[in-house]
C-alpha positions as a printed Julia matrix, in Angstrom:
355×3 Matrix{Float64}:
 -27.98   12.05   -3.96
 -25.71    8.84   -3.42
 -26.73    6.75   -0.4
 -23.59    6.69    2.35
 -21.98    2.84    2.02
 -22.85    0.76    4.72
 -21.11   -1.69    6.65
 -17.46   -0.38    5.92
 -16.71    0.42    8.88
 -15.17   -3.4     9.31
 -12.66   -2.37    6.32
  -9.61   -1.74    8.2
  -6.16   -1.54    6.61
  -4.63   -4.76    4.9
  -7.93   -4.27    2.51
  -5.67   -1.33    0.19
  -3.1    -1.49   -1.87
   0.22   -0.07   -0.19
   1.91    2.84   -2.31
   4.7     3.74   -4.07
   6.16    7.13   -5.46
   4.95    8.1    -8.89
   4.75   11.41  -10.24
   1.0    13.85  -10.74
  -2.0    12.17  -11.58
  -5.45   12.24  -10.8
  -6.6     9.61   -7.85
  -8.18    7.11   -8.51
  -6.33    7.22  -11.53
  -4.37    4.37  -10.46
  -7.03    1.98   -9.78
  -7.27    0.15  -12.78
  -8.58   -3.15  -13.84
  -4.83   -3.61  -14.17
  -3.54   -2.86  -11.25
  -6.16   -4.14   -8.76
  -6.14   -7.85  -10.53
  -3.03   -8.58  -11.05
  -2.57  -11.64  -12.96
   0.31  -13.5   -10.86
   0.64  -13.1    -7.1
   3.96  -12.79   -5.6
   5.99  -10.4    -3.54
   8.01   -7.68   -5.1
  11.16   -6.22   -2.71
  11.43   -3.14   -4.93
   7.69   -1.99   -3.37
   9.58   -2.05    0.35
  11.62    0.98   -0.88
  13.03    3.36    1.14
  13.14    1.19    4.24
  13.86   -2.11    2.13
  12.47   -5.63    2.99
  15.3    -6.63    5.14
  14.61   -3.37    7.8
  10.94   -4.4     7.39
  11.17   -7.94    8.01
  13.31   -7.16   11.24
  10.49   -4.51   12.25
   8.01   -7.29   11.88
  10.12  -10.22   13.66
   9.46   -7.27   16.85
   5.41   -7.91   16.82
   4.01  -10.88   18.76
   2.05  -13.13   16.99
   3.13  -11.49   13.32
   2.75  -14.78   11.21
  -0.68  -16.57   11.32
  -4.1   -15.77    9.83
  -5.67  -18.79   11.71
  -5.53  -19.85   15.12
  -7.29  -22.16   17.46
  -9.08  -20.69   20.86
  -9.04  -23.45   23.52
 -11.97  -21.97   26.88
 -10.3   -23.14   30.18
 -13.52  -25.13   30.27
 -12.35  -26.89   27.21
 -14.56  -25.35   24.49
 -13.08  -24.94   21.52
 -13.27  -21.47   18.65
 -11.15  -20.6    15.94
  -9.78  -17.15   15.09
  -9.22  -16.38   11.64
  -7.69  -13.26   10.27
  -9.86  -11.39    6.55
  -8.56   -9.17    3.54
 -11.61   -6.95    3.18
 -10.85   -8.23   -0.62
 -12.9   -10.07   -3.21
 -10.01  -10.5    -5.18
 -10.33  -14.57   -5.94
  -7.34  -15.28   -4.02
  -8.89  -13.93   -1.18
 -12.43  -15.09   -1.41
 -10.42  -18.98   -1.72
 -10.59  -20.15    1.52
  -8.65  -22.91    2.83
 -10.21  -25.9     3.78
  -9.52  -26.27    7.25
 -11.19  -22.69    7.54
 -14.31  -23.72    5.48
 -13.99  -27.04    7.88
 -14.09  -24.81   10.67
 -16.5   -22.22    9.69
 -19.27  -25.0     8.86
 -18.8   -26.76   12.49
 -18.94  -23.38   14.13
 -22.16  -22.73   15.99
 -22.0   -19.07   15.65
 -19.77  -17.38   13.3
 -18.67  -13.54   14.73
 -17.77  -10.67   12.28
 -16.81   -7.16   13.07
 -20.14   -5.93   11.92
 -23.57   -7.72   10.51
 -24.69   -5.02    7.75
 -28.39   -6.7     7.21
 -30.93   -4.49    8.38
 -32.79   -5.57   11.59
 -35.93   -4.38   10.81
 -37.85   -1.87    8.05
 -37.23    1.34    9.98
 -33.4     1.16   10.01
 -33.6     0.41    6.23
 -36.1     3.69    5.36
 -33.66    5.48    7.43
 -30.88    4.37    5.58
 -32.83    5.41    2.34
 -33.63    8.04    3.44
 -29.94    9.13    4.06
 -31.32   10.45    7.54
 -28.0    11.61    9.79
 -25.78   12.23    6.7
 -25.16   15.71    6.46
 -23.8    18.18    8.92
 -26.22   20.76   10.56
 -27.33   23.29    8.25
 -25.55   26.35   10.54
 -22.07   24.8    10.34
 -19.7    27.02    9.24
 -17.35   24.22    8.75
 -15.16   23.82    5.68
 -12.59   20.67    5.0
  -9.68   22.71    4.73
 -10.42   23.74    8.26
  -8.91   20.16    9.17
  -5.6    21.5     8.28
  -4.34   18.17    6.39
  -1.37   18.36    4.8
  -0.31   18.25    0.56
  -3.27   17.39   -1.92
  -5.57   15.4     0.39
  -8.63   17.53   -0.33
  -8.13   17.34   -4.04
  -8.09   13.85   -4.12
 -11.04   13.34   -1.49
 -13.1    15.62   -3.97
 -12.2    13.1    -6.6
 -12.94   10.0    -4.72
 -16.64   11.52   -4.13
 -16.98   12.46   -7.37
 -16.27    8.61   -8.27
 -18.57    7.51   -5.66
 -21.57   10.26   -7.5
 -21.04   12.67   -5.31
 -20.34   16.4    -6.07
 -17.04   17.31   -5.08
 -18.73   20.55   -2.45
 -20.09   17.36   -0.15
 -17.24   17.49    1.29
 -17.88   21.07    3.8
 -21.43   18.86    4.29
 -21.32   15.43    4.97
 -20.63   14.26    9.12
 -17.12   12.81    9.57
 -18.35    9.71   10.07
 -20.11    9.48    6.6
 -17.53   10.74    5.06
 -15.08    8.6     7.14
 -17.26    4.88    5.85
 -17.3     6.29    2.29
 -12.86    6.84    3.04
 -13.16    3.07    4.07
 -14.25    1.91    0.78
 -11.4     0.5    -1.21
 -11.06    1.99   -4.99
 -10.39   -1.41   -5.99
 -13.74   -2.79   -5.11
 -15.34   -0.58   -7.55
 -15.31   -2.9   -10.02
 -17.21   -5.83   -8.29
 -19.31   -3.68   -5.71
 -22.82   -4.78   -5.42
 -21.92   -7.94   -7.27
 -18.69   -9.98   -5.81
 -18.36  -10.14   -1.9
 -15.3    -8.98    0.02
 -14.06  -12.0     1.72
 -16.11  -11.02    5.21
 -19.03  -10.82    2.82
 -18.65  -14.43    1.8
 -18.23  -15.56    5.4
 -21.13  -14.44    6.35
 -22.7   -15.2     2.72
 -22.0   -18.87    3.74
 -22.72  -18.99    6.95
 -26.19  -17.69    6.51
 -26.68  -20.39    3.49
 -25.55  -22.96    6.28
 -28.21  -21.33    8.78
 -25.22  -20.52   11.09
 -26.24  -17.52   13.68
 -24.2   -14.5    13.78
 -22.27  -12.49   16.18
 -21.77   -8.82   15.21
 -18.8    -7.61   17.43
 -19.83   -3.83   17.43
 -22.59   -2.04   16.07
 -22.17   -1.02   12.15
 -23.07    2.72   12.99
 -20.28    2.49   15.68
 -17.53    4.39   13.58
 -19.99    6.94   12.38
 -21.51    7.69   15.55
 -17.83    7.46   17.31
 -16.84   10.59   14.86
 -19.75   12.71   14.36
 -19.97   12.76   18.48
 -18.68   16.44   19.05
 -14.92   15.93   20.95
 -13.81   13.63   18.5
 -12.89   15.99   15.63
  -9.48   15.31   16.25
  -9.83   11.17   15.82
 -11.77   12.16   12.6
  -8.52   14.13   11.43
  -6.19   10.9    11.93
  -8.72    8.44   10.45
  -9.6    10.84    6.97
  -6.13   12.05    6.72
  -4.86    8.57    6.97
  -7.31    6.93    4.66
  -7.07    9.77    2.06
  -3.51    8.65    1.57
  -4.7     4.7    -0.21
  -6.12    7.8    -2.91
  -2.93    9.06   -3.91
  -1.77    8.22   -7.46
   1.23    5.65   -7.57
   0.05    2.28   -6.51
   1.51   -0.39   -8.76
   0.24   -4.28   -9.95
   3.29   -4.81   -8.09
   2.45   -3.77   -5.05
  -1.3    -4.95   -5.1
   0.41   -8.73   -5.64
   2.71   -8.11   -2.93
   0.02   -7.19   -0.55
  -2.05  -10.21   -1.77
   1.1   -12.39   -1.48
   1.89  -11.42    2.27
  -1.79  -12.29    2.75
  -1.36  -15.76    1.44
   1.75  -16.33    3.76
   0.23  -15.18    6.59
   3.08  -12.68    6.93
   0.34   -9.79    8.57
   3.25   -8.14   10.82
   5.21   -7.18    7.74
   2.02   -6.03    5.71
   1.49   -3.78    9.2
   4.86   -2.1     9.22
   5.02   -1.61    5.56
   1.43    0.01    5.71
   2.93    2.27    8.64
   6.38    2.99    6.71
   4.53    4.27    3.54
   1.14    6.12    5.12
   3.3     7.89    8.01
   5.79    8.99    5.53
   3.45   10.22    3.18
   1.47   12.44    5.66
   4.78   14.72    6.7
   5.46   15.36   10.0
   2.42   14.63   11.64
   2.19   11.1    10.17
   3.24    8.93   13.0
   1.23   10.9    15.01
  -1.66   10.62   12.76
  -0.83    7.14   12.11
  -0.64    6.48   15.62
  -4.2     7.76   16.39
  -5.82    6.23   13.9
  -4.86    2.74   14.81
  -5.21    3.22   18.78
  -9.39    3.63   17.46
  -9.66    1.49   14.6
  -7.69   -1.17   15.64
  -6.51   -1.37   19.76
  -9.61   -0.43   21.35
 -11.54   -2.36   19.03
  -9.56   -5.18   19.55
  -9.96   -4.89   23.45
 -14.65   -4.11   22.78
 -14.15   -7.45   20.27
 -13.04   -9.71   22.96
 -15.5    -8.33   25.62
 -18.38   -8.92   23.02
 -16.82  -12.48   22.29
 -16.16  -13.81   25.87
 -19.03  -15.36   26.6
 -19.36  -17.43   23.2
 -15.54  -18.12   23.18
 -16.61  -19.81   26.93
 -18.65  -21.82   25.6
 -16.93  -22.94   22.65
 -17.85  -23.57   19.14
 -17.28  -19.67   17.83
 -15.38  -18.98   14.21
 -14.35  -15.9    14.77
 -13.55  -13.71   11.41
 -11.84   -9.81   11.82
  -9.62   -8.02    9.77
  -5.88   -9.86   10.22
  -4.22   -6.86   11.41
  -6.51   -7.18   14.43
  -4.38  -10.44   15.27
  -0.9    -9.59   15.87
   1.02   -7.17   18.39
   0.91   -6.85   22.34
  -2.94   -5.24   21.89
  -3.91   -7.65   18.99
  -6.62  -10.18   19.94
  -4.43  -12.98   20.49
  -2.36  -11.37   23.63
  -5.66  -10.12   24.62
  -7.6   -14.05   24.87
  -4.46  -15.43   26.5
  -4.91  -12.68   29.53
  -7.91  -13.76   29.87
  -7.37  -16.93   30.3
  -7.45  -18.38   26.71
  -5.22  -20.51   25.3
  -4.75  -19.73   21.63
  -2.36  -21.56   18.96
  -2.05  -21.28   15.52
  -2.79  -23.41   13.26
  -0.52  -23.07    9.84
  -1.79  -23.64    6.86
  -0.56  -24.75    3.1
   1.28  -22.17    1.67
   2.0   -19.92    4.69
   5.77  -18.84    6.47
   6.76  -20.62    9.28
């Protein structure tokens, strides 16, 4: 049996390719060589359909701090961090890092990451191996329709774990949380898995090359433990009917070069309402809900447990911080969030990016 993937709980939601309508296919179907390299990044207004770039753009303009993937923390003591915002990508535009980030990463003293995914010691590998805390309890009754979500979600779920070598009945058997990290996984990273870093990869690939300490925000069992704790069957609804929509067929080279484009301008506020536009209106009714859920977990309270766990290095100064961009922007982004506490944080543009 496959081993669960480990350490995706850190890939939050600018890592997939937003969608577009296309008629039936089978997921994954979509996620070609083709589509997930495109060959030419740019932005494409025809993938902001039905809302259009102009209502998107003015959506955007609403979030605090929605343009910036790199910003400077300033301690009221005078110590100084940086701030900078990942694409859980390995795409090569993504792993290129501008230089005043690679400046800033190799002065840091510590470099903090959602999650370190090394293994502390030999038990916690064997039990990883061993796929120990995987599967639900052998009495469940439960089946995955009983999560009532909506259109073919299950269908293309089965497919995904098929993809990922797993037979299609795991599904009624694996915890939410395993199934949840496996949900986290973008299709698109199929290709390079095991062999090209996402971009928080190579952070902390070159960090530990420079013999630079680091700081794991949260644990990387957090999400899985968070959803297989009984109570929370309703945040593992939001989060797999949420992710299950990146699986549905109709995802374009033109969209994957728009999101990589709106990366490279540091425009995260409109890659965060376009991502809400096209996931809410894809899950029905209950998508803003849904939508809404999801991103109060994976996003705002981690936000709020990633400053806590950074305070104290921040004081001091001398901290590269590196989290998912869409943890950056908005009134519960990390940026509001160090100024109340006393922070002072700028940003810092860089070559290429809006103003």
């Amino acid at each position: 049996m496959p081993k669960p993937i480990r350490g995706f709980a850190r890939a939050a939601l600018a890592s997939f390719v937003l969608l577009v309508a296309a008629p039936a296919a089978q997921a994954q179907a979509w996620a070609t060589r083709e589509v997930c390299e495109p060959p030419r990044i740019a932005i494409h207004d025809e993938v902001f359909a039905p809302e259009g770039a102009a209502e998107l753009a003015r959506r955007a303009a609403l979030i605090p701090n929605a343009t910036g993937r790199f910003w400077r923390i300033t301690a009221p003591s005078g110590g100084t961090s940086y701030l900078w915002g990942t694409m859980h990508s390995s795409h090569r535009s993504v792993l290129d890092l501008p230089q005043p980030v690679l400046d800033a990463l190799h002065g840091a003293s510590q470099v903090a990451l959602e999650i370190d995914p090394t293994f502390p010691d030999r038990a916690s590998h064997e039990n990883f191996i061993r796929s120990n805390d995987v599967y639900r309890p052998t009495q469940s009754n439960f089946r995955f329709a009983d999560l009532g979500l909506p259109g073919d979600i299950e269908n293309n779920l089965g497919i995904r774990l098929e993809s990922l070598g797993w037979p299609r009945e795991s599904l009624d058997l694996l915890k939410f949380g395993t199934l949840a990290e496996l949900l986290l996984f973008d299709p698109c990273e199929d290709f390079a898995a095991g062999v090209l870093p996402t971009q928080d990869s190579y952070i902390q690939t070159l960090a530990h090359i420079e013999g630079i300490p680091i700081l794991p925000l949260e644990d990387s069992d957090r999400l899985s433990q968070k959803l297989n704790t009984p109570g929370n069957e309703g945040l593992a609804r939001a989060i797999i009917g949420t992710y299950a929509i990146y699986l549905t067929p109709g995802a374009t080279p033109e969209a994957r070069a728009t999101a990589l484009g709106l990366y490279a301008e540091g425009r995260v506020g409109m890659m965060m309402v376009w991502d809400h536009a096209q996931v809410s209106a894809a899950l029905g009714n209950e998508g803003p809900a849904l939508y809404a859920r999801m991103t109060d977990y994976l996003v705002d309270e981690r936000n709020a447990d990633f400053v806590t766990a950074a305070r104290d290095a921040l004081t001091q100064g001398g901290l590269f911080v590196a989290v998912g961009n869409f943890h950056l922007p908005g009134d519960k982004g990390m940026i509001e969030l160090l100024r109340a506490e006393g922070f002072e944080v700028s940003r810092i543009p860089l070559p290429g990016e809006a103003r």
